[in-house]
C-alpha positions in Angstrom: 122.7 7.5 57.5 121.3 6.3 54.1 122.0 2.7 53.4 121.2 2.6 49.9 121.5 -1.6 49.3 118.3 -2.0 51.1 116.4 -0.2 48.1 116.9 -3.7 46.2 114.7 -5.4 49.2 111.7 -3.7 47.6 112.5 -2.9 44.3 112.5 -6.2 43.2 110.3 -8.0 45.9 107.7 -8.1 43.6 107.2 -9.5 39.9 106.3 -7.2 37.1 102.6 -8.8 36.6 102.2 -8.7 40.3 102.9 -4.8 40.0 100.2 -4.8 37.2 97.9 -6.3 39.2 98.3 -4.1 42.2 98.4 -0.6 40.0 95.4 -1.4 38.3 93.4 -2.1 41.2 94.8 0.5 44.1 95.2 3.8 41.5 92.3 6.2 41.1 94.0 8.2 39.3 96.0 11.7 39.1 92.6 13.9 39.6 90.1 11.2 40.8 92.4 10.4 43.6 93.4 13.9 44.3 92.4 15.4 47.7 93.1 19.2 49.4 92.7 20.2 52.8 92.9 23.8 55.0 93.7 24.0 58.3 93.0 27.0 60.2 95.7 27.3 63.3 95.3 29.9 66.1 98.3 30.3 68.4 98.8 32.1 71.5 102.3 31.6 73.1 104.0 33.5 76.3 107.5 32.1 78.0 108.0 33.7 80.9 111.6 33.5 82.1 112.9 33.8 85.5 116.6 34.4 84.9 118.8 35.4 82.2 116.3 34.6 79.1 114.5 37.0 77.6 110.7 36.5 77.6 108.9 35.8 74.4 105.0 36.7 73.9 102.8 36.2 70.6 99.8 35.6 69.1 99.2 34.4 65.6 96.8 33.1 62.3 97.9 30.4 60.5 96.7 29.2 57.3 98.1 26.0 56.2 96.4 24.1 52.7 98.0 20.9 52.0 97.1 19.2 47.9 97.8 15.5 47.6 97.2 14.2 43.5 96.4 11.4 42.6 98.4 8.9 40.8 98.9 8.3 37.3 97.7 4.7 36.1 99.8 2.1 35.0 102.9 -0.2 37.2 103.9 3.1 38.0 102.4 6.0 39.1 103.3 9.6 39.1 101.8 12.6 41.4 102.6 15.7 43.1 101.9 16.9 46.4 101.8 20.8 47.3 101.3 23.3 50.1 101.0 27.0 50.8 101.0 28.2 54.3 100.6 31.9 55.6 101.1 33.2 59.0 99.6 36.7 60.2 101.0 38.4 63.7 97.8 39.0 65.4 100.1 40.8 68.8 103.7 41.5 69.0 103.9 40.9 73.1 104.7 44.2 73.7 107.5 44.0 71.5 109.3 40.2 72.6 110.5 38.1 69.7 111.5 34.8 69.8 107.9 32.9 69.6 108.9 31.2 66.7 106.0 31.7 65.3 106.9 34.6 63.2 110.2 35.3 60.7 113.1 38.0 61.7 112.7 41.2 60.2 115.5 43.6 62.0 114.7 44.3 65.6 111.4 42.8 65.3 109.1 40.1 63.7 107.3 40.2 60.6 103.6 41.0 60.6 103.0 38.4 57.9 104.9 35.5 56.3 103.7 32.7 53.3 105.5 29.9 52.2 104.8 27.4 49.0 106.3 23.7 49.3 106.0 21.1 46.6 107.3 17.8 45.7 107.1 15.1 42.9 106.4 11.3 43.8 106.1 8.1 42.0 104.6 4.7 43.4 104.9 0.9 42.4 103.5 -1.7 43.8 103.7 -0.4 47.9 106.7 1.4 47.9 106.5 5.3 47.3 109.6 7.7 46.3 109.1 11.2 47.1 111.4 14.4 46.3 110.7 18.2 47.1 109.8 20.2 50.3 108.6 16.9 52.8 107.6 16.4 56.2 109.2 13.0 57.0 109.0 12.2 61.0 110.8 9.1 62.3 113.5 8.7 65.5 116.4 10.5 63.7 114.7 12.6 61.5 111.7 14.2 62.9 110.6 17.7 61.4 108.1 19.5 63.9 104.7 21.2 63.5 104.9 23.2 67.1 104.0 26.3 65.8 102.1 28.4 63.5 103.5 26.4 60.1 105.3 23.0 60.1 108.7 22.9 59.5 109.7 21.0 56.2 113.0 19.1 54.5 113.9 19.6 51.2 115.5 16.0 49.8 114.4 12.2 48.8 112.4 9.7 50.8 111.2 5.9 49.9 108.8 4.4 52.0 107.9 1.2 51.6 105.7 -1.8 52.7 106.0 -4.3 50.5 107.7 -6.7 53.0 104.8 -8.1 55.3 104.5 -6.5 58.7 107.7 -4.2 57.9 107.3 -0.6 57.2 110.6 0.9 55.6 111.8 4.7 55.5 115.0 5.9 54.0 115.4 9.4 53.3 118.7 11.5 52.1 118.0 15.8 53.4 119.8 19.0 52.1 118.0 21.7 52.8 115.4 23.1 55.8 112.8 25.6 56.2 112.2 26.3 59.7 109.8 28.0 61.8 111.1 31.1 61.1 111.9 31.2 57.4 110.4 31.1 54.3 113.0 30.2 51.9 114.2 26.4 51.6 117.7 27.4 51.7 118.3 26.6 55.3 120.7 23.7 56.4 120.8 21.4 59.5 122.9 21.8 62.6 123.0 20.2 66.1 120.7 21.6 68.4 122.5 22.2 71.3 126.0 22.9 70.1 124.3 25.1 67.2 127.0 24.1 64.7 126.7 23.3 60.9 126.1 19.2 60.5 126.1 19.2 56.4 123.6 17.0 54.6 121.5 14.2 56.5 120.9 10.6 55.6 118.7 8.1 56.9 117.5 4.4 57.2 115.8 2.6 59.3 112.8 -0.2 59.4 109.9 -1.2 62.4 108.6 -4.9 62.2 105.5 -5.5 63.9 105.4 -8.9 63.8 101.9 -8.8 66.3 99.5 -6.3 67.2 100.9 -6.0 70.6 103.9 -4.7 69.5 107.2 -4.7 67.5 110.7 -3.3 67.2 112.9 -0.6 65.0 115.8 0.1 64.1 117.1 3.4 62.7 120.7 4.8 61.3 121.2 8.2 60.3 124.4 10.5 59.5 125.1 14.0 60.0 128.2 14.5 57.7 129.5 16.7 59.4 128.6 15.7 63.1 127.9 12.5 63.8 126.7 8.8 63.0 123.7 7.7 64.9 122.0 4.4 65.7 118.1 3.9 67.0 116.5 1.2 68.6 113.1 0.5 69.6 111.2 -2.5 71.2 107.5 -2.0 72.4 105.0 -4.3 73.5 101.2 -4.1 75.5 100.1 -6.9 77.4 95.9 -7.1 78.6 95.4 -8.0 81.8 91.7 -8.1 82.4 89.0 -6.7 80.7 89.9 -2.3 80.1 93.3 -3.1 81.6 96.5 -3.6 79.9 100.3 -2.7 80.8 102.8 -1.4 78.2 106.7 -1.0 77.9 108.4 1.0 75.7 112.5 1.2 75.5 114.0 3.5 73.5 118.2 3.4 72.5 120.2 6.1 70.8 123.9 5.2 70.2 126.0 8.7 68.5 129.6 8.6 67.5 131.5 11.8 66.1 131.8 11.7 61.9 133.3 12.9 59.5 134.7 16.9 60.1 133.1 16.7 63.9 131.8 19.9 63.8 130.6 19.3 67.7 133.8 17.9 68.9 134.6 14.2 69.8 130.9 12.4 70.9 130.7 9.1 72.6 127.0 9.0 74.1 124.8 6.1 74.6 121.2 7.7 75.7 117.9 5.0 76.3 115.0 4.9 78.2 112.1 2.6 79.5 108.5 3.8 80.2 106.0 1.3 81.9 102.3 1.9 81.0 99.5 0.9 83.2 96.2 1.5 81.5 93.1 1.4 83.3 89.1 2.1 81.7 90.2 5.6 80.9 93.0 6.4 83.0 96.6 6.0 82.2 99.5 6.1 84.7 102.9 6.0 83.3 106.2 5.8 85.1 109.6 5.9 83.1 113.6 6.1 83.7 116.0 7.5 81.4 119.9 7.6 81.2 122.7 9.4 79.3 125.8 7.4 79.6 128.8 10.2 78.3 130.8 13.1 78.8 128.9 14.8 76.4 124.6 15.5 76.5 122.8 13.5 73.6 122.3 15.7 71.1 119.7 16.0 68.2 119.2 18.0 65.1 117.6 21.0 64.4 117.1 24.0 61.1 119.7 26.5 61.0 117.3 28.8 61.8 117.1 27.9 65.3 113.7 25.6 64.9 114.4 22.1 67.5 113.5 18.4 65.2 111.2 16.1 67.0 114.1 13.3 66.4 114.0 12.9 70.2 112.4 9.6 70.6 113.6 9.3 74.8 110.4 8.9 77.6 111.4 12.0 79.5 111.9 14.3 76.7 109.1 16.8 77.8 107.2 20.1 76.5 110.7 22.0 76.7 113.3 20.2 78.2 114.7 17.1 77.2 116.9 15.8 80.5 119.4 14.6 78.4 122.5 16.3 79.9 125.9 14.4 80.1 125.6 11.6 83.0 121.9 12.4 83.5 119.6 10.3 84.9 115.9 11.4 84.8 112.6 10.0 86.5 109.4 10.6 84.8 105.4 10.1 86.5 102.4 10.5 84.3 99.3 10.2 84.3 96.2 11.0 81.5 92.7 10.4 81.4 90.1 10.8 78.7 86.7 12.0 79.6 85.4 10.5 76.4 82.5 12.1 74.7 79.5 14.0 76.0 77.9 13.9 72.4 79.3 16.9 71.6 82.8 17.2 73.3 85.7 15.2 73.7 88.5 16.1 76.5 91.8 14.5 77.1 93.8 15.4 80.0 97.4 14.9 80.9 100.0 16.0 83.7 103.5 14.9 84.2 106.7 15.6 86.6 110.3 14.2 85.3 113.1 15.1 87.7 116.7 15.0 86.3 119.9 14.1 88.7 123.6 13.7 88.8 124.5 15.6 85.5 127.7 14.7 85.4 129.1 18.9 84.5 132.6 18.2 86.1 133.7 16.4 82.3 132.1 19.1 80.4 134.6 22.3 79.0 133.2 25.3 80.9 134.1 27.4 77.3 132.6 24.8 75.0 129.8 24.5 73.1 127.6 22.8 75.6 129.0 25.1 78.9 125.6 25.2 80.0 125.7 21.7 81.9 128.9 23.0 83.1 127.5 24.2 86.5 124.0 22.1 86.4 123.4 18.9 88.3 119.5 18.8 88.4 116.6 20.2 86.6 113.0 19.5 87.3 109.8 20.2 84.8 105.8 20.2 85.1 103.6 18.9 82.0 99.8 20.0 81.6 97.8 19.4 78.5 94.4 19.8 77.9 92.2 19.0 74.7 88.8 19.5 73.6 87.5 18.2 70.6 84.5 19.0 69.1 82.8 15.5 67.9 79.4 17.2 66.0 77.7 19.7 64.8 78.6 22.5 62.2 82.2 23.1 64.5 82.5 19.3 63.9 86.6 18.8 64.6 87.1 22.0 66.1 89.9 21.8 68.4 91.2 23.9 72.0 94.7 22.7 73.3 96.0 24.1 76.6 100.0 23.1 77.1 101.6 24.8 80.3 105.5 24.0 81.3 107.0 24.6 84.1 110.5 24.3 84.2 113.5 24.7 86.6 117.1 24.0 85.7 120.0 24.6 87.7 120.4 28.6 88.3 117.6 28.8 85.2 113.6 29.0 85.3 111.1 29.3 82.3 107.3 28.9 82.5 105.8 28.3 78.9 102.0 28.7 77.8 100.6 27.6 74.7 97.0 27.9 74.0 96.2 26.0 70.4 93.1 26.0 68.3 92.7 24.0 65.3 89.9 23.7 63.0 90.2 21.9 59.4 88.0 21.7 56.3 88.1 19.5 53.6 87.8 21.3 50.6 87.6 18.4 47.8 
């Protein structure tokens, strides 16, 4: 996934005196330019299941401080960057697990769980290298913040922008802590086949040549699963005055690598979504396809927490309609209130149907049986927001996310209710 040559594109883009120049006048300084922020997170989660799932129920406290240094002065710079987050069990559910909110302790959950990340970084000119426990979130590696704490990556990133109008991100990833741990000892695997994919590399570049839009382009390698190839072209037209229209098309190419821990994997998986925005409405209608025997798979922690590395118009609050053959229709449609003075509220719904999972190719005693008898699967999308905008609960934040979905001989009906309220404490 890592293609290391294109370090040399930014490494030495820029002359030493021009490096100079630009430390000198960005860097504060390790403490001036230091900053640390707390985030107080309050979770309520219920998945009701009408079939052969088990329900899930919870409600949690999360705690989650994040410290960014500053950096040292000179061509190059030196920081750190920390983070401590705590989650307390505020109800069990009358005894369902499986939230992932809250770590496995025997039977049950664990009434409270803490966890302390750090990493090292060092900047020149605009490109930064990072190593430690990171959050990096991009088309192939995307790690999640659904729940009470974020999940994080132990391993190397550079990001750079030194190249005008490009934005670069390559990142090599050993180690996980998901949802549900709190040790950095976890590995990847792939998410739906649940097998072990070894260490992950990335790289991958978007060029927005115009404010309208741009393009991207991501590879990535699993070691043990797969090689993987993104691409992405977007671009926003204006029509009249408070009306524009948008496209977005998305492309994932995966190949089997290396020991093939998933089996043989020949998928092509892409999608276009059509925006039409409107004052404060937007309506948004989109069609996605998975061209394979196999469903298009994507990564997740070994302890069972889903990436974000999903990037496809119909992926939805919990299912993705990416099933071998599958073909998927999505309708959208959001509209911001805007503010009353002291509230802000955002509302979106959405229906994506899913058709003509092709479950005749797939092994009815493999690792992705379960499309072996589906040929549809519907979901419903609601989420609400309020934002507080002033006042002493200035940011304050209620989220409402409901899912409804149906999938052949399966049905699940999801509830999250999210409140968020951060301080800035220097």
């Amino acid at each position: 996934m890592k293609n290391r040559p294109l370090l040399g594109l930014f490494v030495f883009s820029m002359s030493a005196s021009s490096l100079q120049a630009q430390a000198d006048e960005i860097q504060e300084g390790f403490i001036e330019g230091s900053s640390a922020k707390l985030l107080a997170r309050n979770m309520y989660f219920n998945r009701n299941s009408l079939s052969h799932y088990p329900d899930a129920r919870g409600w949690g406290q999360g705690f989650l401080m994040d410290y960014q240094s500053g950096l040292t002065q000179g061509v190059i710079g030196f920081g750190v960057d920390a983070s401590a987050y705590t989650a307390y069990k505020l109800d069990g559910g009358r005894g369902t697990v499986g939230t992932g909110m809250f770590p496995a302790e025997g039977d049950g959950e664990r009434s409270e769980s803490s966890t302390l990340n750090g990493a090292v970084k060092m900047k020149w000119s605009n490109t930064l290298l990072k190593f430690g426990d990171l959050r990096p979130y991009n088309p192939v590696f995307a790690t999640p913040d659904l729940r009470l704490m974020p999940m994080t990556a132990r391993g190397f990133q550079l990001l750079s922008d030194d190249i005008d109008k490009v934005s670069i991100d390559i990142g090599h990833f050993y180690s996980s802590r998901g949802y549900t741990t709190t040790d950095h000892d976890a590995g990847f695997k792939a998410g739906y086949a649940g097998v072990d994919a070894g260490d992950v590399d990335y790289a991958g570049f978007t060029y927005l040549p115009v404010e309208e839009g741009g393009v991207g382009f991501y590879v990535s390698r699993a070691e043990d699963l797969w090689r993987q190839f993104y691409v992405n072209a977007n671009y926003s037209v204006p029509l009249a005055t408070e009306q524009t229209v948008g496209f977005d098309f998305n492309l994932y190419r995966t190949l089997d690598e290396g020991q093939a821990n998933a089996g043989a994997i020949n998928v092509t998986a892409w999608s276009l979504a059509t925006t039409y925005g409107y004052g404060s409405n937007t309506f948004t209608v989109s069609y996605q396809q998975v061209h394979g025997s196999q469903p298009f798979d994507y990564l997740m922690s070994s302890d069972g927490t889903y990436m974000d590395s999903i990037y496809l118009a119909n992926s939805s609050q919990y299912g993705d309609f990416n099933g071998p053959g599958e073909q998927s229709i999505g309708l959208g449609y959001a509209y911001d209130f805007g503010s009353t003075g002291y509230l802000h509220t955002t509302l979106g719904v959405r229906y994506v149907y899913g058709f003509d999972i092709d479950n005749e190719k797939v092994d009815p005693d493999g690792l992705y049986a379960y499309y072996a008898h589906s040929d549809k699967q519907i979901e419903r999308d609601i989420d609400l927001k309020t934002v507080v905008d002033n006042g002493p609960l200035k940011n304050l934040s209620v989220r409402v996310r409901y899912a409804d979905h149906a999938f052949t001989g399966d049905s699940v009906k999801q509830l999250r209710i999210i409140t968020e309220y951060p301080f800035d404490l220097f």
